[in-house]
N, C-alpha and C positions, 0 to 999 in steps of 0.2 A: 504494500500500500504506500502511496505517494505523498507525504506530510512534509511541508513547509516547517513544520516545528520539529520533526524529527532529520532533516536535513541540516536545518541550520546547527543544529545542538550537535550533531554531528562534526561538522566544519568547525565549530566553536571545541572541540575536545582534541581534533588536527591541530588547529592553533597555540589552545593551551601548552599542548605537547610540546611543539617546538620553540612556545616562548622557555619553556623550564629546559629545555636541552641548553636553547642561550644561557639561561641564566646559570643554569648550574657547568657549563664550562666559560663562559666571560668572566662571571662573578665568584665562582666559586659557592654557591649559599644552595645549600641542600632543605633545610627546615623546612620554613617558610612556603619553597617552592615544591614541596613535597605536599606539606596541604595545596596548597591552590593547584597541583597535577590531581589529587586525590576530588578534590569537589568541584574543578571547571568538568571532571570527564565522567563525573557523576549524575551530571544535568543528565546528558543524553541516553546514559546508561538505562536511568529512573523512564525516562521517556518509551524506551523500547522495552519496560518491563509494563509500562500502562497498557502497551497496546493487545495484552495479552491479558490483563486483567480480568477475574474472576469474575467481578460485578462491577457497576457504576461506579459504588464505594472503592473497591479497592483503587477503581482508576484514577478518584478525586485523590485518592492515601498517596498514590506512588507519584503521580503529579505533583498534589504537597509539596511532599517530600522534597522532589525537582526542585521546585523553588525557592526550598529554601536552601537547598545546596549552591542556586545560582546565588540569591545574597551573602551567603560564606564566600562565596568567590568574590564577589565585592570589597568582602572584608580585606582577604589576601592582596587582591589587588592593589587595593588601596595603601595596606601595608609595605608591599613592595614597591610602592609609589613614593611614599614616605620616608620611606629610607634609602632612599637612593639606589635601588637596584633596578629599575627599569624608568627613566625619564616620565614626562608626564604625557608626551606625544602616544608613546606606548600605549601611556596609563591610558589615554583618553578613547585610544581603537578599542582597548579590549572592555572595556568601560561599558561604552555604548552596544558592542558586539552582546553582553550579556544582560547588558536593560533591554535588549530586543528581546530576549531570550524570555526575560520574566514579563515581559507585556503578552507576549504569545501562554506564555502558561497561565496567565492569571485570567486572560480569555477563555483558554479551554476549560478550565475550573468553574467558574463561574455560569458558562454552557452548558457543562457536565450538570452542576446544581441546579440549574434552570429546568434541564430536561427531569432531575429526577424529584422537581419538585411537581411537576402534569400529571 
C-alpha cells in the first residue's frame, strides 16, 4: 500500500542514518546520536507496525506512540543543535523534515478517532 506518511518516515530514518554516520565520524559523539539514530528511525518503524494493527485502537496506540518518538527526536535535535555538533542550517532541515512528520501523524490520529467515534 502507497502512504505519503509511510514514505516520508521512511526517507526521514535514511536521513537520520546518515546525519549520525556524520556525526559520529566528524565529531566523534556517540551518546546523544545514538538516541536520536534510536527514535528518528522509530517514527517509521511504529508507522509500519500501524499498518498491521489489530484494531482501530491499537493503530491510534502504535501511531501515538510515533509521535511521540518524533518529539524525542526534536528533543535530540535540538540538543545537538545546542551544543554545537551539527550547525543550525542542519538543525533547521531536519527540524522541519520531522514537524512534517508529526502534522501527518497527528492527522491520521485524529481521523483514526473520528472514524471510531461513527
Amino acid at each position: 500500500m502507497k502512504s505519503p506518511l509511510k514514505d516520508k518516515s521512511y526517507i526521514f530514518a535514511v536521513e537520520i542514518v546518515r546525519l549520525i554516520q556524520d556525526i559520529q565520524i566528524q565529531k566523534r559523539e556517540f551518546v546523544i546520536s545514538k538516541q536520536l539514530l534510536r527514535s528518528g528511525t522509530s517514527i517509521g518503524a511504529l508507522i509500519r507496525e500501524g499498518e498491521f494493527a489489530q484494531s482501530n485502537l491499537d493503530f491510534i496506540n502504535k501511531f501515538s506512540i510515533s509521535l511521540k518518538e518524533a518529539n524525542e527526536t526534536k528533543y535530540w535535535l535540538e540538543l545537538l543543535k545546542d551544543t554545537d555538533y551539527i550547525d543550525n542550517d542542519r538543525y533547521i532541515y531536519y527540524d522541519d523534515l520531522v514537524n512534517e512528520l508529526i502534522s501527518m501523524l497527528v492527522v491520521s490520529i485524529k481521523t483514526m478517532k473520528q472514524k471510531l467515534n461513527k
